[in-house]
PQR file with spaces between the fields and no chain letter, atoms N, CA, C, O and H, PARSE charges and radii, in Angstrom:
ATOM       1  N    UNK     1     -70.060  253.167   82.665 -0.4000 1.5000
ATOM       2  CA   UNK     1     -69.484  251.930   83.133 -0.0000 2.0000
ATOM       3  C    UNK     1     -68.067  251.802   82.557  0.5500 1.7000
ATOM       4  O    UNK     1     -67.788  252.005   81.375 -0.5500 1.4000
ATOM       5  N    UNK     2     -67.158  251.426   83.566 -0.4000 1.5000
ATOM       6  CA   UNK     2     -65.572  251.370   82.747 -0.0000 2.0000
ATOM       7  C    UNK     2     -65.614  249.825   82.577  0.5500 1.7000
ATOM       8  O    UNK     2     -66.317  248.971   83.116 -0.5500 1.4000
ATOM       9  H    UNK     2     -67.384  251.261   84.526  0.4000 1.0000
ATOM      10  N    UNK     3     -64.502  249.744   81.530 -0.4000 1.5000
ATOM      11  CA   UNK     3     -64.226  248.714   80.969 -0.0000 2.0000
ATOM      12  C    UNK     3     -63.054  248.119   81.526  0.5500 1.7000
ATOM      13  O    UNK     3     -62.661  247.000   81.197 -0.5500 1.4000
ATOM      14  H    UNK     3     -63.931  250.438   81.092  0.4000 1.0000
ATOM      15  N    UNK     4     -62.345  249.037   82.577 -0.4000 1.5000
ATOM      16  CA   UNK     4     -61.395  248.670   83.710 -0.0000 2.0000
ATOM      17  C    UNK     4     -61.590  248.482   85.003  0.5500 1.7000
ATOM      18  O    UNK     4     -62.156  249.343   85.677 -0.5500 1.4000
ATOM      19  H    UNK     4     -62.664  249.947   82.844  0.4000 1.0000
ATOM      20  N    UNK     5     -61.101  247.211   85.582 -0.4000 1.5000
ATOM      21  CA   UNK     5     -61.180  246.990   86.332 -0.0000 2.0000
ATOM      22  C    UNK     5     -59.890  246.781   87.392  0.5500 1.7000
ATOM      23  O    UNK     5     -59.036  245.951   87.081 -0.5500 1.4000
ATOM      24  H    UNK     5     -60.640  246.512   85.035  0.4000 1.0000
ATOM      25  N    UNK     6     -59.762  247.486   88.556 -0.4000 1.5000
ATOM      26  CA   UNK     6     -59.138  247.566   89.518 -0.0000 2.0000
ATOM      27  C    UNK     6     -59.111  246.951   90.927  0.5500 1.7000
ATOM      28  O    UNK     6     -59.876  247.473   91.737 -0.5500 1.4000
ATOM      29  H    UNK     6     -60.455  248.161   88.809  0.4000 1.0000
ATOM      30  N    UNK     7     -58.493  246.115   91.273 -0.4000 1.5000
ATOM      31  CA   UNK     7     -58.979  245.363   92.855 -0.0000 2.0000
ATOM      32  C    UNK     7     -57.470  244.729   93.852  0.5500 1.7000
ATOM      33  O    UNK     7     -56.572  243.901   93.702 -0.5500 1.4000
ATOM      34  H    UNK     7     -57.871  245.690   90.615  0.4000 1.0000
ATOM      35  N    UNK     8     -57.662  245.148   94.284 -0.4000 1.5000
ATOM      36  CA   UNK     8     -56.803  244.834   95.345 -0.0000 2.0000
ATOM      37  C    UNK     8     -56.253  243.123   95.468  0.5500 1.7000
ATOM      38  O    UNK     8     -56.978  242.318   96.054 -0.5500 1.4000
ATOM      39  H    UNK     8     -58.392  245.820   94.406  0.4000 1.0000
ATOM      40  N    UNK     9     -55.156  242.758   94.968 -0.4000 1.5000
ATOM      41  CA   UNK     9     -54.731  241.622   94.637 -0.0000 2.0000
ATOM      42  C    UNK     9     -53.162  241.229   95.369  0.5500 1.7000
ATOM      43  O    UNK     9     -52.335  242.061   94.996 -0.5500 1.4000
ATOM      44  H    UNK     9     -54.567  243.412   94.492  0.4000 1.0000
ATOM      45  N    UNK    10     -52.587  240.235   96.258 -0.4000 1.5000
ATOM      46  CA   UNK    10     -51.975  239.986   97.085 -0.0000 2.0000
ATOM      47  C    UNK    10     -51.336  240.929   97.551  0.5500 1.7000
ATOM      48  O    UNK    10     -52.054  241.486   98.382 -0.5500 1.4000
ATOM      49  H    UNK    10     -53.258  239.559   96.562  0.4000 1.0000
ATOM      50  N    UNK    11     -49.777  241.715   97.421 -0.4000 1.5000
ATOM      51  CA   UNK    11     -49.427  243.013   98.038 -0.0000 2.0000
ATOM      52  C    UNK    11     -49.648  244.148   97.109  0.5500 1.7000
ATOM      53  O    UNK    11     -49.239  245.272   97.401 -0.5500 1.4000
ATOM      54  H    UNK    11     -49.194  241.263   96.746  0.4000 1.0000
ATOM      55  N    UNK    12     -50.376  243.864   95.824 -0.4000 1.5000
ATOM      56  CA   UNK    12     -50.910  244.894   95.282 -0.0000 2.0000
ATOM      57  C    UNK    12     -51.944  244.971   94.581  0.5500 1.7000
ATOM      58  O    UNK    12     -52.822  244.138   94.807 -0.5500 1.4000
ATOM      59  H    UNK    12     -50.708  242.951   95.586  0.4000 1.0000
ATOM      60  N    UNK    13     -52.191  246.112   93.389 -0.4000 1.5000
ATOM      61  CA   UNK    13     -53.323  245.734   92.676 -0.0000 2.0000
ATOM      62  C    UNK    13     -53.228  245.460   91.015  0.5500 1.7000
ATOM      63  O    UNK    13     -52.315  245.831   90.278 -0.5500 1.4000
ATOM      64  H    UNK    13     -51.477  246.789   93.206  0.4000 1.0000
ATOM      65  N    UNK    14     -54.137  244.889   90.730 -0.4000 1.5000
ATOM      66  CA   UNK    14     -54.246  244.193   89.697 -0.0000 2.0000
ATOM      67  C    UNK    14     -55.225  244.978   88.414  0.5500 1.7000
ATOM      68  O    UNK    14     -56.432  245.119   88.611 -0.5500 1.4000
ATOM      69  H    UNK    14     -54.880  244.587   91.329  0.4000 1.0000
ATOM      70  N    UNK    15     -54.792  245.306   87.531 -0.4000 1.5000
ATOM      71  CA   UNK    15     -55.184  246.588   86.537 -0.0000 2.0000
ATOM      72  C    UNK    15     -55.818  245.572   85.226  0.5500 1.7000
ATOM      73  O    UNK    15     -55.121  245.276   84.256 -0.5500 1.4000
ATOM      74  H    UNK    15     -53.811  245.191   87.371  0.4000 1.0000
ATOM      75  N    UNK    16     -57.095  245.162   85.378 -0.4000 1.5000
ATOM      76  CA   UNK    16     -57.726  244.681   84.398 -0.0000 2.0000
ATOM      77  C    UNK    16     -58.491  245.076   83.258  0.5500 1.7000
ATOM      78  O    UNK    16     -59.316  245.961   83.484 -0.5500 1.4000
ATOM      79  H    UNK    16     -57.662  245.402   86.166  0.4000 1.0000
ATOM      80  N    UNK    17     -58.417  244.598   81.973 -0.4000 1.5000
ATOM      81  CA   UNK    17     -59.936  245.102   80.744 -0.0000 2.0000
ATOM      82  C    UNK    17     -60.412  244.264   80.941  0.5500 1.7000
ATOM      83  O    UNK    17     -59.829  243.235   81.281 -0.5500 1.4000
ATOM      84  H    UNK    17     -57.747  243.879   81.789  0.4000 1.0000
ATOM      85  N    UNK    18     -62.004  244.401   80.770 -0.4000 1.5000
ATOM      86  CA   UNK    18     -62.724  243.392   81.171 -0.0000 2.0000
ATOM      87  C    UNK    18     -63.169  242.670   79.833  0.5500 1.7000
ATOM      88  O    UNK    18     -63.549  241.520   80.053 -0.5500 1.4000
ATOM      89  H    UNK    18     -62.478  245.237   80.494  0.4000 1.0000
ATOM      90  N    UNK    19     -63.205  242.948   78.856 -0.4000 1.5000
ATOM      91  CA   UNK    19     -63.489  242.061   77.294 -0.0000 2.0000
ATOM      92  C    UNK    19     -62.500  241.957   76.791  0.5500 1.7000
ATOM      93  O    UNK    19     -62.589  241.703   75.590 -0.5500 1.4000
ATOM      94  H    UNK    19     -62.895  243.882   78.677  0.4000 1.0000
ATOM      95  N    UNK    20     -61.294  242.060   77.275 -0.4000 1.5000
ATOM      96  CA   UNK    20     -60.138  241.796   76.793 -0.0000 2.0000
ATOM      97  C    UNK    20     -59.351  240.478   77.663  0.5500 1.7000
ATOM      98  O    UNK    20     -58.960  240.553   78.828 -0.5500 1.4000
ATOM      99  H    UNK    20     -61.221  242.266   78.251  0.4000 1.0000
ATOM     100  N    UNK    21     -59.250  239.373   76.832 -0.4000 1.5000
ATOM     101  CA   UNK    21     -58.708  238.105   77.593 -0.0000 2.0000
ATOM     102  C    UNK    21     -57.535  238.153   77.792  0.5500 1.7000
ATOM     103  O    UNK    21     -56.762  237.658   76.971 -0.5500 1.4000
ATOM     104  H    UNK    21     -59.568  239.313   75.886  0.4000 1.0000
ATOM     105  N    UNK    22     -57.251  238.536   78.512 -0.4000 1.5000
ATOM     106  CA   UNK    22     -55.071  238.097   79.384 -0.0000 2.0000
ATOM     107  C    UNK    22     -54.533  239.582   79.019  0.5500 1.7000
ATOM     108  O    UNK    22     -53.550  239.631   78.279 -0.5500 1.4000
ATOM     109  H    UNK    22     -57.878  238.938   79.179  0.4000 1.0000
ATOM     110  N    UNK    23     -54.959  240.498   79.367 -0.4000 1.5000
ATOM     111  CA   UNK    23     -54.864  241.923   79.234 -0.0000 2.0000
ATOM     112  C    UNK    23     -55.147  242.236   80.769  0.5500 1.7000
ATOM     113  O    UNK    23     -56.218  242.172   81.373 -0.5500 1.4000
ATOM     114  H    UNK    23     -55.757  240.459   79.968  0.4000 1.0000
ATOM     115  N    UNK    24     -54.053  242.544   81.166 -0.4000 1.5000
ATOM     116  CA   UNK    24     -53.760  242.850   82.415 -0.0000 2.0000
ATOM     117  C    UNK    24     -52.433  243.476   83.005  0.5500 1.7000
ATOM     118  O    UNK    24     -51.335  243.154   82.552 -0.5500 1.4000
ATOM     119  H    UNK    24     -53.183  242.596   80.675  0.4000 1.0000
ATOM     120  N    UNK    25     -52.611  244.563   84.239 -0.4000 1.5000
ATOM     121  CA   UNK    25     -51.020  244.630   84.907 -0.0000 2.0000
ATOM     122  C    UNK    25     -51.015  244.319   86.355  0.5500 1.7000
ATOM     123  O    UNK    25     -52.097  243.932   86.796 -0.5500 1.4000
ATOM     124  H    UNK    25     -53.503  244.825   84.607  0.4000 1.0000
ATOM     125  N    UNK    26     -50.213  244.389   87.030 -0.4000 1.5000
ATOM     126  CA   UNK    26     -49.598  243.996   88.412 -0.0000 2.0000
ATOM     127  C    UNK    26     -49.147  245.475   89.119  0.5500 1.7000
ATOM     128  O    UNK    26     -49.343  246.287   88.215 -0.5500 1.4000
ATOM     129  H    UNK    26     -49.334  244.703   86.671  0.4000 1.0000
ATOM     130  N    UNK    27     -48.898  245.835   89.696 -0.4000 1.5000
ATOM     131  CA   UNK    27     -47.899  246.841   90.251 -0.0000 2.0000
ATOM     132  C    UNK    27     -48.445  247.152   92.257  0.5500 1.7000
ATOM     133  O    UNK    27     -49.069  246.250   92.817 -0.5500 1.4000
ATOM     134  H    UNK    27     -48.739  245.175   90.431  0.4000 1.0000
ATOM     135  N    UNK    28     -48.228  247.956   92.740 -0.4000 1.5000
ATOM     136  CA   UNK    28     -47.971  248.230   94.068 -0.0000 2.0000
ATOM     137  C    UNK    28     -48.680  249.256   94.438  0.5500 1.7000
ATOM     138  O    UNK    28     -48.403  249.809   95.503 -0.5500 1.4000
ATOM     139  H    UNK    28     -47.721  248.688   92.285  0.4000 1.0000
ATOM     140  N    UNK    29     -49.610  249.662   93.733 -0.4000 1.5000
ATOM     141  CA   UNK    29     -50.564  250.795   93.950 -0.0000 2.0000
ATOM     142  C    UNK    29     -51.421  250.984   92.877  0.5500 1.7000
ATOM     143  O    UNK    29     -50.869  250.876   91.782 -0.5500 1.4000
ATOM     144  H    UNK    29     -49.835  249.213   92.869  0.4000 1.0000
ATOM     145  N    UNK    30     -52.726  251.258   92.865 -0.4000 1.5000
ATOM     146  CA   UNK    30     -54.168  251.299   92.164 -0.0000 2.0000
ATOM     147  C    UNK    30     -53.011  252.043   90.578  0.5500 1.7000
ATOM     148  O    UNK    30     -52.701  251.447   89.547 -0.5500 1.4000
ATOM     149  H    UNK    30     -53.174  251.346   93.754  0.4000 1.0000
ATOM     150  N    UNK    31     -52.687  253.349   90.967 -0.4000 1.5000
ATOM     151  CA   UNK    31     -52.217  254.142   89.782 -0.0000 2.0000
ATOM     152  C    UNK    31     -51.532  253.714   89.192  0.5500 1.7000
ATOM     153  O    UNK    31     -51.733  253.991   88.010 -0.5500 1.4000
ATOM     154  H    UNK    31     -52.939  253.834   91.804  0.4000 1.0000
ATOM     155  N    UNK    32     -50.344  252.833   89.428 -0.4000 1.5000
ATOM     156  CA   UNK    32     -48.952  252.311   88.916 -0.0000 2.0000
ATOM     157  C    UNK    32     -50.142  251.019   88.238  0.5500 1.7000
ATOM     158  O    UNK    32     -49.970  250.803   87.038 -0.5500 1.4000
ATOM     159  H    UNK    32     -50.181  252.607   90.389  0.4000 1.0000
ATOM     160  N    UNK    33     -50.953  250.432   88.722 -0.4000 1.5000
ATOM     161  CA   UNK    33     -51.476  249.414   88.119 -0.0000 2.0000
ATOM     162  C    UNK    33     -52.133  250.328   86.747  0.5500 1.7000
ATOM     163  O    UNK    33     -51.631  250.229   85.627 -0.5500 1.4000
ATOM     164  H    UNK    33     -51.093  250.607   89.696  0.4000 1.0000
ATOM     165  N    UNK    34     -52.833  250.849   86.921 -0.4000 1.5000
ATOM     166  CA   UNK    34     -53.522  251.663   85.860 -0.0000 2.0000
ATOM     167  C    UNK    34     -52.441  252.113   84.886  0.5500 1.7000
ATOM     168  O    UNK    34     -52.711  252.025   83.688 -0.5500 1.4000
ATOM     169  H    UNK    34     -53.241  250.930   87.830  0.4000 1.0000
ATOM     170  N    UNK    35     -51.526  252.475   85.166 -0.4000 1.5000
ATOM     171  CA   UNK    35     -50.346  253.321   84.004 -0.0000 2.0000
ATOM     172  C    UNK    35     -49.739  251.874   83.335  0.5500 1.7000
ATOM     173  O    UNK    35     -49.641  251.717   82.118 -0.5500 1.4000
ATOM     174  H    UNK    35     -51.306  252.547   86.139  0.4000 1.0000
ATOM     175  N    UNK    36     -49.374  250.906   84.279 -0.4000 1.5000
ATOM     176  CA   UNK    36     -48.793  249.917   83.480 -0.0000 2.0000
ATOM     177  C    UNK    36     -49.591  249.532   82.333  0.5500 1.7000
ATOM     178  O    UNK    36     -49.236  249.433   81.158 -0.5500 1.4000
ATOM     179  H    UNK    36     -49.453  251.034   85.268  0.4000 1.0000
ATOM     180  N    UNK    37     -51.134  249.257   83.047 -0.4000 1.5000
ATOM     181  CA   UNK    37     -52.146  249.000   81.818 -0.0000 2.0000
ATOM     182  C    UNK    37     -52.046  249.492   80.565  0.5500 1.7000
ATOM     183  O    UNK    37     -52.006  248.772   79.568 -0.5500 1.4000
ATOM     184  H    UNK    37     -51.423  249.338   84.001  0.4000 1.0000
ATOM     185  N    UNK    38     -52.006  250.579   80.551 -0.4000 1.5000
ATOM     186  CA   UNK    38     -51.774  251.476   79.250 -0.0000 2.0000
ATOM     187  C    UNK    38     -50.890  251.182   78.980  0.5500 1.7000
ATOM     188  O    UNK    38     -51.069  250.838   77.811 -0.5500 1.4000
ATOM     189  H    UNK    38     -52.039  251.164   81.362  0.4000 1.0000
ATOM     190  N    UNK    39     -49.628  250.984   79.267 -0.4000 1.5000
ATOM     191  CA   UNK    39     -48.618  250.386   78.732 -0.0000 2.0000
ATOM     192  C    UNK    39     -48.672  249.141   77.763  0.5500 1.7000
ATOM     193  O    UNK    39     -48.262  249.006   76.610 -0.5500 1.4000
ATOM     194  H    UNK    39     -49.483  251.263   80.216  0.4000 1.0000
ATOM     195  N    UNK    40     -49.357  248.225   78.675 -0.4000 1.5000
ATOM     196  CA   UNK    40     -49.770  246.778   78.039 -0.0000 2.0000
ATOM     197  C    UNK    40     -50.543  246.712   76.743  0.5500 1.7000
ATOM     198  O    UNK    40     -50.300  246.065   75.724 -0.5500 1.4000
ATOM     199  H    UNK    40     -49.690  248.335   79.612  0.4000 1.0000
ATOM     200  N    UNK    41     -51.788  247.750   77.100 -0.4000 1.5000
ATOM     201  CA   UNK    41     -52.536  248.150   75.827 -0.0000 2.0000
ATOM     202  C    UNK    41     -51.986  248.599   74.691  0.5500 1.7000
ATOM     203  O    UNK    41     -52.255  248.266   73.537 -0.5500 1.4000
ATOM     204  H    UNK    41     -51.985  248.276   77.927  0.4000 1.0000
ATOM     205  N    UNK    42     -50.810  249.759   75.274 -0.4000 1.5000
ATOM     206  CA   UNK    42     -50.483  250.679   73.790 -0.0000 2.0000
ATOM     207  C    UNK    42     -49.353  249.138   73.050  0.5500 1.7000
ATOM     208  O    UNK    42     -49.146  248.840   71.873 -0.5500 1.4000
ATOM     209  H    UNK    42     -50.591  250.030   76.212  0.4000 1.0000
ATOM     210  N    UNK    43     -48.941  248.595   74.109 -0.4000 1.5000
ATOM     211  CA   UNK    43     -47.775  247.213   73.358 -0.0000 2.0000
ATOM     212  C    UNK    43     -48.796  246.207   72.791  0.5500 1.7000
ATOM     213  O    UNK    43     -48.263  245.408   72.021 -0.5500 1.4000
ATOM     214  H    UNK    43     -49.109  248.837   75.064  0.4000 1.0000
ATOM     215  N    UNK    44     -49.745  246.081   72.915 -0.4000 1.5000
ATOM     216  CA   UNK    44     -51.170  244.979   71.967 -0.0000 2.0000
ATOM     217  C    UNK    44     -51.392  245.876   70.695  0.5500 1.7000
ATOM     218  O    UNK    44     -51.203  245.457   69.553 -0.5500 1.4000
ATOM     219  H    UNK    44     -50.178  246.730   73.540  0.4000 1.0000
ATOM     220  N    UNK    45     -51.804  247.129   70.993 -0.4000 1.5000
ATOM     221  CA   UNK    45     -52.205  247.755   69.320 -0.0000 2.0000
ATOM     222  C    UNK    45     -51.005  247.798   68.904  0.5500 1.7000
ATOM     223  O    UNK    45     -51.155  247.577   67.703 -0.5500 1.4000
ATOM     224  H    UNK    45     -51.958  247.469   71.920  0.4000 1.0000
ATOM     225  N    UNK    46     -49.187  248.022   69.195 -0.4000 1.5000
ATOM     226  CA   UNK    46     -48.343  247.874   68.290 -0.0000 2.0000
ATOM     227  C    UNK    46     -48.684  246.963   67.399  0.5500 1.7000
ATOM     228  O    UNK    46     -48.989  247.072   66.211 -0.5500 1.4000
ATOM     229  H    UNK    46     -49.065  248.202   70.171  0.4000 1.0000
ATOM     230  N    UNK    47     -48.562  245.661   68.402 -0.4000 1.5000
ATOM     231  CA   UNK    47     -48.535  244.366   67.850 -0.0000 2.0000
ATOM     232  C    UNK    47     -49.209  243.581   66.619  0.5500 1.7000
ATOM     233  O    UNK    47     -48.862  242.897   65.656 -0.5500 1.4000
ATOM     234  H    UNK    47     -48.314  245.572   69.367  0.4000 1.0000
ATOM     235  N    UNK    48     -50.810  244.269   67.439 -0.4000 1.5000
ATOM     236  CA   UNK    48     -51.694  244.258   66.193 -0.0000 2.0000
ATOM     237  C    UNK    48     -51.350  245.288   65.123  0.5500 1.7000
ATOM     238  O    UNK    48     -51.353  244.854   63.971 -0.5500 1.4000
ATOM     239  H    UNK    48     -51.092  244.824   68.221  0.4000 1.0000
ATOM     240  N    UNK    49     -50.970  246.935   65.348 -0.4000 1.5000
ATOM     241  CA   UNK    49     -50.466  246.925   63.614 -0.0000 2.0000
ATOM     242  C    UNK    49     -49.544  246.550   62.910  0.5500 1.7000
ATOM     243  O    UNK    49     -49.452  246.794   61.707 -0.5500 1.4000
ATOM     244  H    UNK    49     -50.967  247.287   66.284  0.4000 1.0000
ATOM     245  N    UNK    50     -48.921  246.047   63.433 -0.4000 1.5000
ATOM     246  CA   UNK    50     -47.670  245.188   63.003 -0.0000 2.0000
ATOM     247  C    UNK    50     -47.941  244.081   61.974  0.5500 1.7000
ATOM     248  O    UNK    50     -47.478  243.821   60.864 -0.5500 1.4000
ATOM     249  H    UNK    50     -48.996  245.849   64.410  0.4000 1.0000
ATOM     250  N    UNK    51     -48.744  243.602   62.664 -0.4000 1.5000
ATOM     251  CA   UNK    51     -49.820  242.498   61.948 -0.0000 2.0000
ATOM     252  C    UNK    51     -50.855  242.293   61.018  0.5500 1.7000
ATOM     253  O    UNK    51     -51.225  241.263   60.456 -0.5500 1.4000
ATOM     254  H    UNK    51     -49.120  243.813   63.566  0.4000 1.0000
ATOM     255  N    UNK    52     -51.300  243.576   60.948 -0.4000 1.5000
ATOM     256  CA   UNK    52     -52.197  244.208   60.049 -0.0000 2.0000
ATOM     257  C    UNK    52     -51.370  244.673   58.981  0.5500 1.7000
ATOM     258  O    UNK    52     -52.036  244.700   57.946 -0.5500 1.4000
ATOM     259  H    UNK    52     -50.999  244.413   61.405  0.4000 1.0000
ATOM     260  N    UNK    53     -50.123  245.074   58.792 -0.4000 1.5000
ATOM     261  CA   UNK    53     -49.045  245.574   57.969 -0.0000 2.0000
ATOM     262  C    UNK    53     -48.771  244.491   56.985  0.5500 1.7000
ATOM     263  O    UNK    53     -48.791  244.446   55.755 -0.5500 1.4000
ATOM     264  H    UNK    53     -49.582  245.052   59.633  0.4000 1.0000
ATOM     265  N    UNK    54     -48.465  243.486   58.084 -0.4000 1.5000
ATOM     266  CA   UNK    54     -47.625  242.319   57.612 -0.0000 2.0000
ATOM     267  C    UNK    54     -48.573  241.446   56.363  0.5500 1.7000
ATOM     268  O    UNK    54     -48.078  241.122   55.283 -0.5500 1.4000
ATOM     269  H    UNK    54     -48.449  243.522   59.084  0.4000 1.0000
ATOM     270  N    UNK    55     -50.334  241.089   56.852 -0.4000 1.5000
ATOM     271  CA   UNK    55     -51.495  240.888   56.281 -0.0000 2.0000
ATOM     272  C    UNK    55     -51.519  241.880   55.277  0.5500 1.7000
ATOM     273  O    UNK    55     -51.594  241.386   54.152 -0.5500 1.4000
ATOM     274  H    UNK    55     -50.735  241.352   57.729  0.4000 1.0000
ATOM     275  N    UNK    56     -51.483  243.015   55.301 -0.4000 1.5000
ATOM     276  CA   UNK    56     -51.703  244.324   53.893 -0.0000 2.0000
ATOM     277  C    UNK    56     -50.329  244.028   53.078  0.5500 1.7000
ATOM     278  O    UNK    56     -50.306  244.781   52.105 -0.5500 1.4000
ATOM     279  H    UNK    56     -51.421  243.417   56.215  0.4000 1.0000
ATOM     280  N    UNK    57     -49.393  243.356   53.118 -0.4000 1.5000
ATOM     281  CA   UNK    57     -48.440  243.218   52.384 -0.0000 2.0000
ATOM     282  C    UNK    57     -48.738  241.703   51.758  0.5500 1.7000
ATOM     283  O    UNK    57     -48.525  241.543   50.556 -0.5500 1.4000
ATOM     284  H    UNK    57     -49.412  242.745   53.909  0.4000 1.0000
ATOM     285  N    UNK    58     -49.016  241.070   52.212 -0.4000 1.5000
ATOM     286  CA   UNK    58     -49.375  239.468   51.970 -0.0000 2.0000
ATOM     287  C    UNK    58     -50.564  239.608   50.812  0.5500 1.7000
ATOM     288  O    UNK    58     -50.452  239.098   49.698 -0.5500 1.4000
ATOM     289  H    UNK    58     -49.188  241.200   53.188  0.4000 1.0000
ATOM     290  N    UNK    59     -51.480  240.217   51.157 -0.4000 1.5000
ATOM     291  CA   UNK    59     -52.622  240.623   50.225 -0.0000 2.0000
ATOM     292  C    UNK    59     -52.307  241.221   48.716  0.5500 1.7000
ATOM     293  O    UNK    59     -52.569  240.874   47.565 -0.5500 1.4000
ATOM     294  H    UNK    59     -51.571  240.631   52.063  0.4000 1.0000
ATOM     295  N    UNK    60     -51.515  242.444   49.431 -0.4000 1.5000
ATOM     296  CA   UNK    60     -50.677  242.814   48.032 -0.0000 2.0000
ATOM     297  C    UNK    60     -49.817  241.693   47.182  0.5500 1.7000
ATOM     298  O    UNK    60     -49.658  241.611   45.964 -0.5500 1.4000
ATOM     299  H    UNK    60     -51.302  242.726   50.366  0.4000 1.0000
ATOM     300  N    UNK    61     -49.534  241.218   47.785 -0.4000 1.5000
ATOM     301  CA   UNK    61     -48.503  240.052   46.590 -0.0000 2.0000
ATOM     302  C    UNK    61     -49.003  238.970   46.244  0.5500 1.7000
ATOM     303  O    UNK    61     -48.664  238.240   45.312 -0.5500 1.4000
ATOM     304  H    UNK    61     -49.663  241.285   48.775  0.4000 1.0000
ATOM     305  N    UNK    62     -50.252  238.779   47.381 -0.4000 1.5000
ATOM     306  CA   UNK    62     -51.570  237.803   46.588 -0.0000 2.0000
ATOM     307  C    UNK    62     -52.476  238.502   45.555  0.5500 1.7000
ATOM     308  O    UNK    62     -53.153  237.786   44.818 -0.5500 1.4000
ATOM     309  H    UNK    62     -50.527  239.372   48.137  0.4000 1.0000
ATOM     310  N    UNK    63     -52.531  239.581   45.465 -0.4000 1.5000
ATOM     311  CA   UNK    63     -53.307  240.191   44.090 -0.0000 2.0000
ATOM     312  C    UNK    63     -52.113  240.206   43.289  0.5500 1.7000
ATOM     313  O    UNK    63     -52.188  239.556   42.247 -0.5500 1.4000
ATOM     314  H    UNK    63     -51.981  240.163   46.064  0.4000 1.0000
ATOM     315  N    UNK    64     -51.164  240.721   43.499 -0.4000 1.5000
ATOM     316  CA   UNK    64     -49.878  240.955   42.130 -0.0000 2.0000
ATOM     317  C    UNK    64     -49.735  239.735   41.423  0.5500 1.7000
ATOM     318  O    UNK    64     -49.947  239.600   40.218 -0.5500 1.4000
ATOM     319  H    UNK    64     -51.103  241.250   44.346  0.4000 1.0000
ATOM     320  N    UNK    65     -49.155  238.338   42.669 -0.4000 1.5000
ATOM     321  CA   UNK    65     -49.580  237.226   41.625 -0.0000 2.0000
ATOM     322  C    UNK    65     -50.070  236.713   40.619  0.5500 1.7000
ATOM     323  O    UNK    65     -49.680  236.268   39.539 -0.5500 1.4000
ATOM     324  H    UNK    65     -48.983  238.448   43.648  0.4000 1.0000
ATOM     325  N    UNK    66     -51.620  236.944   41.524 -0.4000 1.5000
ATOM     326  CA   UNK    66     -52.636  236.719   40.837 -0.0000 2.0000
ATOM     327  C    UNK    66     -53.487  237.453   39.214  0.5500 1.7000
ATOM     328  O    UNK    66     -54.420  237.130   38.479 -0.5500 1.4000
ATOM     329  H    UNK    66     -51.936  237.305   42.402  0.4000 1.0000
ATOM     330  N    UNK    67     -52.505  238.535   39.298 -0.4000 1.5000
ATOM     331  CA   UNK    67     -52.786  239.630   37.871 -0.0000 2.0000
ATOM     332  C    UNK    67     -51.715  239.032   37.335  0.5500 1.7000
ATOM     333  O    UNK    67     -52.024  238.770   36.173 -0.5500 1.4000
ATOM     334  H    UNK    67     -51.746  238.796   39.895  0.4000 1.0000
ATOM     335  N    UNK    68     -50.255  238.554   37.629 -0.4000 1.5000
ATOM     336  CA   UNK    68     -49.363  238.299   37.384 -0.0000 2.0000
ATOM     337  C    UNK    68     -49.912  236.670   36.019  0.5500 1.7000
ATOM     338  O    UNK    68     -49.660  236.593   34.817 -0.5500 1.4000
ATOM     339  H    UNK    68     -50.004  238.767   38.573  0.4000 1.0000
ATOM     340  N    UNK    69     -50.451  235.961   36.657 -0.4000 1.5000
ATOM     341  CA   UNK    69     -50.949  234.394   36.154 -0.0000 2.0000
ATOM     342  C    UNK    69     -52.256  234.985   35.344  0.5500 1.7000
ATOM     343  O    UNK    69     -52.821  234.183   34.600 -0.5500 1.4000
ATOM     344  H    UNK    69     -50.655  236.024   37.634  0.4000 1.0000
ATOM     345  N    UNK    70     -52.675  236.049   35.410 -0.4000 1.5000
ATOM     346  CA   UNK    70     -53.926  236.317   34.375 -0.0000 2.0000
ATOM     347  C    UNK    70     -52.940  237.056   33.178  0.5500 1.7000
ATOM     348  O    UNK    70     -53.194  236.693   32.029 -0.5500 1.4000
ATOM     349  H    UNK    70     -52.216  236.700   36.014  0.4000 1.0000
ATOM     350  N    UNK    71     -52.207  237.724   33.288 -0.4000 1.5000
ATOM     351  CA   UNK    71     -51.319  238.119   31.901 -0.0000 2.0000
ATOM     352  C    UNK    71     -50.623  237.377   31.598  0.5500 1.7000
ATOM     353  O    UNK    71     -49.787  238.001   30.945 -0.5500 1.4000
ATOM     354  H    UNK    71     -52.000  238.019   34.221  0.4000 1.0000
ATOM     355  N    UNK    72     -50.177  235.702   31.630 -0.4000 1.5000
ATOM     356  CA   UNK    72     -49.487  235.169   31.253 -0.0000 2.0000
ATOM     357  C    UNK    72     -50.392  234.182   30.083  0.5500 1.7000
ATOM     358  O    UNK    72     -49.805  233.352   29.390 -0.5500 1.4000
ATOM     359  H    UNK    72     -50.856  235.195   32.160  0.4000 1.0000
């Protein structure tokens, strides 16, 4: 069973994940819809490691602190 979904949507088609909310592309043919997808996808996991980076750095300077106020 794919987790993509493809359907024919006003002059083109519409390149959906289906457990993924507002994850979607547009384009003018089934394939161009499908390639954009991946596009969209690989620009969400940037995003999310970006974010996950940003959180692993935050963490770090919430423990450093926090050793920081126990040696004082």
């Amino acid at each position: 069973m794919s987790d993509i979904v493809i359907r024919k949507d006003w002059e083109g088609y519409l390149a959906e994940v289906k457990w993924l909310k507002n994850i979607f592309a547009f384009w003018y043919s089934e394939a161009e819809a499908k390639s954009e997808l991946l596009n969209v996808v690989e620009m969400m996991m940037d995003f999310h490691l970006e974010l996950l980076e940003k959180e692993r750095k935050l963490k770090h300077q919430l423990l450093w602190n926090n050793m920081v106020d126990y040696a004082l």
